[in-house]
N, C-alpha and C positions, 0 to 999 in steps of 0.2 A: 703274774708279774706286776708288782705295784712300782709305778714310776712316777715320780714328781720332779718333771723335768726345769722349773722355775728354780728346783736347787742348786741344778747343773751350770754355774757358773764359773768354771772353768776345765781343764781337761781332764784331770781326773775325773768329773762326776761323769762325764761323756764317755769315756774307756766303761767305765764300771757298766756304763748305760749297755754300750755294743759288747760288754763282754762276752757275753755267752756264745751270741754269733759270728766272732772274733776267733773264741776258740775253735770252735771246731771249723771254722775256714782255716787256720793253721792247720788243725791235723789232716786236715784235707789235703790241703794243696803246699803247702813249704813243707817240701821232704828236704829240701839238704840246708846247710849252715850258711851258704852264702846267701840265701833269699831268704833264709828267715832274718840274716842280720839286714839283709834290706829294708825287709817290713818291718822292721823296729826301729829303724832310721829317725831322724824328726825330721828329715826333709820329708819321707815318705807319708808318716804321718801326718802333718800338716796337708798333705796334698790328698788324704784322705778324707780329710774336712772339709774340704772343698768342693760341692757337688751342687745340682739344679735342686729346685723345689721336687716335694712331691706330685706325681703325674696327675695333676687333678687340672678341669678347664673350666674355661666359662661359657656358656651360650652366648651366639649372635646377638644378642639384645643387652648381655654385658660382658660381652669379651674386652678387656683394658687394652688400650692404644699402646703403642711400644712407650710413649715417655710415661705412662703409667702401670707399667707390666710388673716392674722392680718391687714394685710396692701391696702387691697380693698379700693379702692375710691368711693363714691357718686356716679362718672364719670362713672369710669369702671361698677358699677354695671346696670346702664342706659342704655348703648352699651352690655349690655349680650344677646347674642345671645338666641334665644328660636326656636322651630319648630313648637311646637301643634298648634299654631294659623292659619298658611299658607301652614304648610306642607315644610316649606321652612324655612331657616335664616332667620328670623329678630332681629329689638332691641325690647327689652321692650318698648323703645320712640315713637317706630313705629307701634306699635301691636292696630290694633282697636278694643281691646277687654278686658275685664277684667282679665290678667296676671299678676299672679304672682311666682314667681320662690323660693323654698325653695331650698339653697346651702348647699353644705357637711362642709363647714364653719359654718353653722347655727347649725346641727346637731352636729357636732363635739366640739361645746363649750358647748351646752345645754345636753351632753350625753345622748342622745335621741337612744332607742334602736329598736323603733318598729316605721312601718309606719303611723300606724294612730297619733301618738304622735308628726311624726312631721308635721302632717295637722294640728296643734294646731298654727302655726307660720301663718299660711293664713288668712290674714285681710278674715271678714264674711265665713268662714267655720265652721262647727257645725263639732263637734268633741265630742263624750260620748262613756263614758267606760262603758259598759255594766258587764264585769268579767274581770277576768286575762289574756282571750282570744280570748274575744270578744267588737267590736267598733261598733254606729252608726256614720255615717259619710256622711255626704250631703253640699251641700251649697244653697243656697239659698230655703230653706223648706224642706218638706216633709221626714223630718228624721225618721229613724227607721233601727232596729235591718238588714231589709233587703233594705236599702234604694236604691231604683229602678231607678233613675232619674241621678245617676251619672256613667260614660262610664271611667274604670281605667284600665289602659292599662301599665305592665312592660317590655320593651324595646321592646316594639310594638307590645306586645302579651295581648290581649283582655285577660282581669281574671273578666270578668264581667259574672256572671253564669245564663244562660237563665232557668237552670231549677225552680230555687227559685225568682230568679230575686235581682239584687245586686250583691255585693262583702260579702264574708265571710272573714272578715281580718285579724282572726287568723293565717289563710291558705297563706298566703302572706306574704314574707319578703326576705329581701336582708340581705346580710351581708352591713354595713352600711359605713363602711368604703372605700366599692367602690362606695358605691352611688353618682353618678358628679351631679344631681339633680334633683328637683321635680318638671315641669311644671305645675300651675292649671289651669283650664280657668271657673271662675265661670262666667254661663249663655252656653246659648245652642252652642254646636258642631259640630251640626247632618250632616251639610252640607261636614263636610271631614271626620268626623270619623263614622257616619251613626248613626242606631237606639241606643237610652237610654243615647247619651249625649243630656239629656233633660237640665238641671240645670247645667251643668258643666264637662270638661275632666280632667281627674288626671292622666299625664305623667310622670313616675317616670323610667330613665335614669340613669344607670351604665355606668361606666368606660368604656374604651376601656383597655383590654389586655394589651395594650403599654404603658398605663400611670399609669398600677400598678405592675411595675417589682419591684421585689425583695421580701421578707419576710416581714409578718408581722404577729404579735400575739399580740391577745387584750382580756383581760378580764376583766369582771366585775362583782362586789359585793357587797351586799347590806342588805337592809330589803326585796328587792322583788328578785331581783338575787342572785340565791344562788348556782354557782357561772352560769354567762354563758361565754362563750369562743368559739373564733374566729382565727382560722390559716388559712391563706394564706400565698401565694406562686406564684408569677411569674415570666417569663424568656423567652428567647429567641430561638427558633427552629432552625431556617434559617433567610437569608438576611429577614427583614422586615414581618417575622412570628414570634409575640408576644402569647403566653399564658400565663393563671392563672387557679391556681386548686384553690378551699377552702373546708373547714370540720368546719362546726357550730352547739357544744351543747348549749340547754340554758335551765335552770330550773327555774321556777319562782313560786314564793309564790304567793297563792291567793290572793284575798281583805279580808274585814272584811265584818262584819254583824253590823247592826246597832246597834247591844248593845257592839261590839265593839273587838266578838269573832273571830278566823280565818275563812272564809269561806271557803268551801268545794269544793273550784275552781285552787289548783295546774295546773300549764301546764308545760310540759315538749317536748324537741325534737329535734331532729337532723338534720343537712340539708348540702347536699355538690353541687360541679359540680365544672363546668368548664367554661372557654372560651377562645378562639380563634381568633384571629385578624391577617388577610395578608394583606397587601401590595404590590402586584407584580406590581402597576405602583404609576406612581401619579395619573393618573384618577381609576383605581380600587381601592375598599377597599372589602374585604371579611370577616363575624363573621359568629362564628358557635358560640354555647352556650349551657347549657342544666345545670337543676339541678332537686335533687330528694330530697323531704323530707318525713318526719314521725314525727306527733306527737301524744303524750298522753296528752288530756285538759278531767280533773276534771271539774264536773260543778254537780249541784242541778237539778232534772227533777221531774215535776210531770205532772204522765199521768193516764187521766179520765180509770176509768173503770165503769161496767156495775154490776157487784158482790158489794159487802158491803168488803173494806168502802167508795168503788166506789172515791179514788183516789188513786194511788199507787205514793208517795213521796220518790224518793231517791236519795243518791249520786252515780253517777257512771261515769265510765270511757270509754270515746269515743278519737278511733282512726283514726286520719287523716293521710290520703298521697297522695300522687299526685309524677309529674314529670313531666320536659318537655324539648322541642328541639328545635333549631330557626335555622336558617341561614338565613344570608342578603348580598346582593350583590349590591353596588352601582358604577355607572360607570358616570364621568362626563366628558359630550363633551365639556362643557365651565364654561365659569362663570355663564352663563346663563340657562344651558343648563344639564340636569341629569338624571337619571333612575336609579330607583332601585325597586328590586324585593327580595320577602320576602316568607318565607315559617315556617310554625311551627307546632308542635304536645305537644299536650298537655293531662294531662291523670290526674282525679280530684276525690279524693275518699273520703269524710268528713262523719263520722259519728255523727247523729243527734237524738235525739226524738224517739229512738230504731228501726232510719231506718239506710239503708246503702245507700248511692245516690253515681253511679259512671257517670263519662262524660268524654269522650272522642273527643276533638275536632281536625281537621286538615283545616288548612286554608293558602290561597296563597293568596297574593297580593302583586301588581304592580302599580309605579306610575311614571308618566313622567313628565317634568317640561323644558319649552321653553320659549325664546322669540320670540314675534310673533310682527316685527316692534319695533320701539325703544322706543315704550308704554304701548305695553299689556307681561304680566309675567302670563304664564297659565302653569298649575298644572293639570293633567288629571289622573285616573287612575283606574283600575277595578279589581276586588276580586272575590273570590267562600271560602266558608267556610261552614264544615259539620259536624254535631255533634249529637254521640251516647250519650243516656241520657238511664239510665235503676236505678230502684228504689226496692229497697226490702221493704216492706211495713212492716209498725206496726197497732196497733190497733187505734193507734192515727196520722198518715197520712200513705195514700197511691195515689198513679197515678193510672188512667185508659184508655189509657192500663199504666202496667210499666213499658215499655223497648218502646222507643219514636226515630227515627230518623229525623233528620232534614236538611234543607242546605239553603244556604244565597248567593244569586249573587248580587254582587252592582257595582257602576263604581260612578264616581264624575271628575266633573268638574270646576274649578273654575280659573279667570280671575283675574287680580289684572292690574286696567288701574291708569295710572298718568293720569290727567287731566291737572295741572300744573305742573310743577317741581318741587319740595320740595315744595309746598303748596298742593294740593289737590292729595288724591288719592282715587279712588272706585273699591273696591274686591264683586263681587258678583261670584255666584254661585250656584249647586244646588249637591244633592245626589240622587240617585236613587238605589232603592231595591225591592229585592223579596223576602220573608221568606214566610214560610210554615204553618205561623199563620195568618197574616193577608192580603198575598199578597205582591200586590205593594204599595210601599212608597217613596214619595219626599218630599226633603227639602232641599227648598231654601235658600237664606239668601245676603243680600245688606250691606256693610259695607262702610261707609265713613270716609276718616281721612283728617282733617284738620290743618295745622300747619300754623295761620296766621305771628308767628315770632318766633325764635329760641328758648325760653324755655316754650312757648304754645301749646301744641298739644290738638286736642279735637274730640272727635270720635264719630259716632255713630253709629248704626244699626237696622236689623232688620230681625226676619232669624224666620224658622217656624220648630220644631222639633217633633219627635213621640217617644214613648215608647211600645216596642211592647210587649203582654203579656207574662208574663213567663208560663213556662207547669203548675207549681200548681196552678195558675190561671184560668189555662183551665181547667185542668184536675184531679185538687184533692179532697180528700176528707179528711178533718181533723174534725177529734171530739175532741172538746175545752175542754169539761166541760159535768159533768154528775150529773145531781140535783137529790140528792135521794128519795124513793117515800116516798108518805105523805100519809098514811092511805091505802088503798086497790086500789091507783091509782099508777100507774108504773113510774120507773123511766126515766126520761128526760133527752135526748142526746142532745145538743146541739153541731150540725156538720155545715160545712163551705163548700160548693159542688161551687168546676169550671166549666165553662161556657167556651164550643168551640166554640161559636160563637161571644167570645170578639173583637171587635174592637180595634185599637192600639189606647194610650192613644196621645192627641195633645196640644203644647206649641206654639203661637204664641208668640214671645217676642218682646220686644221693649228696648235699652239701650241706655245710654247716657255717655259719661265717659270724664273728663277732667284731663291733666297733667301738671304740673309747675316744673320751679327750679327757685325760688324766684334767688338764687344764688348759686354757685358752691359745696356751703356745705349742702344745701338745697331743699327735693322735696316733693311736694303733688300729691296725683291721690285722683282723687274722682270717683265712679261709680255709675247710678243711673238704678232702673230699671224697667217694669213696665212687666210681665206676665200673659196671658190669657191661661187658661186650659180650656182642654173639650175632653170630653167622658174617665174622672178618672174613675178606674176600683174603684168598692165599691161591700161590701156585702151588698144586696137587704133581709130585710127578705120573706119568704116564706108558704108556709101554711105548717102549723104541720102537721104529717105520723106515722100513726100506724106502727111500726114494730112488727114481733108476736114473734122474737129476734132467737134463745133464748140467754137471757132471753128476754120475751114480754115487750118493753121500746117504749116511745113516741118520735119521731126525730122532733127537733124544727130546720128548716134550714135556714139557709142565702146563697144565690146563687150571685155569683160574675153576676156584671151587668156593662157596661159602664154608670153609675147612676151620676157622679160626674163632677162640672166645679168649679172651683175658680179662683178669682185674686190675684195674690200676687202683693207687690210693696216694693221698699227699698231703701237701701242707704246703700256705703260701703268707706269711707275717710281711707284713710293710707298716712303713710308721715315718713321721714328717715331725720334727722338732723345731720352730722356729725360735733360735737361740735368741735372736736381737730383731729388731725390726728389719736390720740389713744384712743380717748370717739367714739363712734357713740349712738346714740341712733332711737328706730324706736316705731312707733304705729300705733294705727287704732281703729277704730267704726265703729260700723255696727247697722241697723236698720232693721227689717224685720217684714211684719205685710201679713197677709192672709186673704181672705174672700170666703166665699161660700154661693152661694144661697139657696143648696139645706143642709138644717138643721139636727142637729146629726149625720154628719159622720164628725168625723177630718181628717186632712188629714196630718198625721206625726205630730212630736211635736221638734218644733226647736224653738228658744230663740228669742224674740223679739227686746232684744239690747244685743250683745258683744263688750267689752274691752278690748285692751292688751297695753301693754308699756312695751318695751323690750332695754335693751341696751348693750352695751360688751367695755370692759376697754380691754387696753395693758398697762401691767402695769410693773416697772421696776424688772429686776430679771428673764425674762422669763415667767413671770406671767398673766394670763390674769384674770377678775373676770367678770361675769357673772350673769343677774338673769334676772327676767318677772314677771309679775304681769299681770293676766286672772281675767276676770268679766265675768260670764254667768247669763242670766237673765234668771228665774223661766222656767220650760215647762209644758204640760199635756201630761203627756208619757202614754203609752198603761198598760194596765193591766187587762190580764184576757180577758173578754169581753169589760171592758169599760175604764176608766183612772183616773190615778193619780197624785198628784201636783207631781215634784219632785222642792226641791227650790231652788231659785238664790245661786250661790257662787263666792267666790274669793279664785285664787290660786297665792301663790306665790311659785318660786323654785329661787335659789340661785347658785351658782356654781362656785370654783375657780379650774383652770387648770393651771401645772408649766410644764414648756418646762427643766427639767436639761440638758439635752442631745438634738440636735438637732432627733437623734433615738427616743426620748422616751417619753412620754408624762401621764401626772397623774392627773387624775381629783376625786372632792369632789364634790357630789352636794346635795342639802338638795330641796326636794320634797312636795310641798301642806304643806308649814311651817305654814299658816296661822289657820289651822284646824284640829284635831286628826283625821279627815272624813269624807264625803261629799258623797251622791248617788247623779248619773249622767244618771242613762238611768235604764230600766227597761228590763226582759230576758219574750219573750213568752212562755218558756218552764217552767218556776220556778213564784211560789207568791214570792220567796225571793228576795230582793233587794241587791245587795253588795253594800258595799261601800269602795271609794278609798281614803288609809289612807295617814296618812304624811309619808314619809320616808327619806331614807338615801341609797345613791351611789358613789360606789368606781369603780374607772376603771385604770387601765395600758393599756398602748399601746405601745408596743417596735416595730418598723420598723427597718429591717434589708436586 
């Protein structure tokens, strides 16, 4: 595709530009005559043009201030510094890897309150609202309520939970307004960040202490917040000792139900802490950090029983909390040349399915980074990490035993050699582990980047990952469903039994990724990619078991097995046009298709093609306007035992933000305008499906 977007000086050159991926999102998605004459609308289109920059950030040392945010170049967004890929600085330009960076500009125009919402801005990230509480979140397949394949790490502290296996994203959030940005890396990890960044790492980085002095208060309100509110506070201790306190309530209205009633998933809760930033040299930097939260999430449960009516359906109210503690110490001998050492505690209480699951982890890691001769840039570094996991059972899961300890030794090594000078470079490396489930574990990985001339870069790799099993995997036992009896034969348990002798799941991967800037207003990345799995954890059925109960019931079992291999393979185009200095606009498609030899197991339910088209105006008056436009293609999501369609949709959201005061800031945004309601992911705990309605959000921001 040759594009010379300096041509593109009005709307035709822009249509011509999105043609292609224009079309086939029509043939996709506007099946009937009314919603195709929608999208052909000019109100509609206009409002298509209307979207954030592309997801790209800057590092802490030059993240732009909010009255300087508007004014990000093409340029600068290209040269943004990132770490998750090497462990080290790099550019975007330079990353042989599928990166992408969501910035606090991005966030900050889109009034984006929660983390998973702003994984919606990631060219090919699968992003579903399950409640008011709850996200499945993956990228490249295997989506689900607990999706296992992605390693999501908040300023450098693992919130990936070995007991369930996943993230619980309820249970996660920042106040957003310190957030400096979101590193993704869709495709495997494993080689620096170790076991379950199978598919992708999700780096999401706060502020330094220094770069959020003074006050601020932010609220907002809506259809769904009602109200939530944000006070911070930072300042100065001593020479080059920065802190910040903050205190975060937020109350949110549930979804709907498909007939269009409130559903019975209110969340509500509170969250505060701190941090801490010194500087007693220029080669030291020191952070201490820590926060605690508490919530109340509403939600729909139903859990089998064994008595008549042998299901007990209802709404209740589960309480989460957790807290936790960091400190990092980084010391650099050059430009070349660094060390930093890290420590945290963490403490994880979510209640679920009328269990209580608590985990307690404590972990230290160190890593060092040299130059070895004036070609190779090596990255070395080794960990221990040990985690109390203990379960209060229900009748509908438990652990055996319930109270599980564990611990993890890893170390990694990885090389980054120049073959040429600014044309060739090869990053290999490896990871090595010990866990308490499967043993030892490597994984490798070879990267190549090639830049045959100044706005061509083109990468590839090739790197081998694992998943290692989580405890309910191994060791639980959930009763799903209980079929009541039929005449003078007993009734039928249907239970789900873990396997201690699971194997860790394995990702050979293959990518291919190419980058342009036709010209200085102008950039494409393409990624391509091709994944081999083997030994997927699946449930195996088993031979049915008289139980004499009481009461006396038949158990039909499925025994987790390493039973499963598939191939996936795709495609993920994004690209950032900035038309004027005060238009940008950005988009992307994605393709993803899966395959499995071994017949009737799925393996997660993730979207076969998405589309976004995003743009952001600076408009005169302090004014900015805002909107995007989402295409998710059809999935088969889980339910119950087996599955259900849920179907393709289109979201639009809208947004204008007016600056009156360089303090102060006030945003409007209108939410999922195109539909009264839409379901997106399905709950294992409920038949009921919510769905997420259109709404409406108001926010103040006063900085002082």
């Amino acid at each position: 595709m040759n594009i010379n977007c300096e041509k593109f000086g009005n709307r035709v050159g822009l249509l011509r530009w999105v043609g292609a991926p224009i079309t086939a999102f029509n043939a996709a998605v506007v099946r009937n005559a009314g919603l195709f004459h929608l999208c052909c609308s000019p109100v509609l289109i206009f409002g298509l043009l209307l979207a954030d920059p592309f997801t790209a950030s800057a590092a802490e040392s030059s993240a732009p201030s909010v009255s300087d945010s508007r004014d990000i170049s093409l340029e600068d967004l290209v040269n943004i510094k990132v770490t998750s890929v090497a462990k080290k600085e790099t550019t975007l330009e330079d990353s042989p890897a599928a990166v992408t960076v969501v910035t606090q500009d991005d966030i900050r125009r889109f009034g984006i309150t929660t983390l998973p919402e702003a994984l919606r801005l990631v060219p090919g990230m699968d992003v579903a609202r399950i409640n008011s509480h709850e996200w499945a979140v993956s990228a490249r397949g295997f989506n689900s309520e607990f999706a296992n394949k992605m390693l999501v790490l908040i300023d450098g502290r693992s919130v990936y939970t070995t007991g369930f296996g996943g993230v619980i994203w309820g249970m996660e959030d920042v106040v957003m307004e310190d957030l400096d940005r979101i590193e993704v890396i869709r495709g495997p990890g494993g080689t620096l960040w170790g076991a379950n960044a199978v598919n992708g790492v999700i780096n999401i980085i706060t502020k330094s202490a220094k770069d959020t002095q003074g006050g601020l208060i932010s609220t907002s309100f809506g259809t769904e917040d009602q109200p939530s509110t944000v006070a911070r506070y930072g300042g100065q201790l001593a020479t080059n000792l920065y802190y910040r306190v903050y205190v975060k309530y937020f109350n949110r209205d549930g979804l709907v139900e498909s007939t269009g009633a409130d559903a019975p998933d209110p969340w509500s809760g509170t969250q505060g802490g701190m941090r801490l930033d010194w500087e007693p040299s220029e080669q030291n930097k020191l952070t201490l950090q820590g926060d605690y939260y508490s919530h109340r999430a509403n939600e729909n449960q139903s859990i089998p029983s064994l008595a008549p009516p042998f299901a007990q359906t209802s709404d209740v109210v589960n309480h989460d909390s957790g807290g936790n503690l960091l400190g990092r110490w980084t010391h650099d001998f050059s430009e070349h040349s660094s060390l930093s050492v890290q420590t945290y505690y963490d403490h994880f209480h979510p209640e679920q399915i009328g269990v209580k699951y608590t985990s307690d982890t404590f972990d230290f890691d160190a890593q060092h980074r040299f130059a070895l001769g004036s070609r190779n840039d090596v990255v070395w570094g080794a960990g221990y990490r040990y985690i109390s996991d203990k379960l209060d059972p229900s009748f509908y899961l438990s652990f055996n035993p319930p109270d599980q300890r564990e611990q993890l030794f890893s170390s990694f090594v990885q090389d980054e050699v120049t073959l040429v000078p600014d044309r060739f470079k090869l990053t290999a490396g490896s990871k090595f582990e010990h866990n308490d489930f499967t043993g030892f574990e490597i994984q490798p990985s070879a990267r190549l980047l090639w830049t045959p001339a100044e706005p061509h870069t083109l990468w590839a790799s090739v790197s081998r990952a694992v998943r290692t099993p989580s405890i309910s995997e191994m060791d639980e036992r959930v009763n799903f469903q209980v079929i009541p009896p039929a005449g003078a034969a007993p009734p039928v348990l249907v239970s789900s039994f873990g396997n201690p002798d699971l194997e860790s799941e394995e990702l050979l991967a293959y990518e291919l990724g190419y980058r342009v800037e036709p010209t200085k207003r102008c950039s494409l990345d393409l990624a391509g990619f091709y994944n081999e799995y083997a030994r997927l954890i699946a449930g195996v059925p088993g031979a049915p078991q008289f139980d004499p109960g009481p009461p006396p019931h038949l158990v039909v079992p499925t025994i987790n097995e390493n039973a499963g291999r598939a191939q996936s393979y795709g495609l993920e185009l994004s690209g950032r046009w900035d038309v004027t200095d005060w238009w940008h606009l950005a988009g992307s498609w994605s393709w993803f298709e899966v395959h499995s030899p071994v017949g009737g197991i799925p393996w997660g339910a993730s979207p076969e093609q998405q589309f976004q088209l995003r743009s952001s105006m600076n408009l005169p008056g302090h004014l900015e306007f805002n909107s995007a436009l989402f295409y998710v293609d059809q999935i088969q999501a889980p339910y119950g035992t087996g599955q259900i369609a849920i179907p393709s949709y289109v979201r639009l959201d809208v947004g204008v933000v007016w600056h009156p005061l360089k303090s102060l800031e006030l945003g409007v945004w209108g939410q999922n305008l195109l539909d009264n309601r839409h379901p997106e992911f399905t709950s294992y705990k409920t038949p009921l499906i919510t769905e997420v309605p259109r709404g409406v959000m108001a926010k103040i921001t006063w900085r002082f």
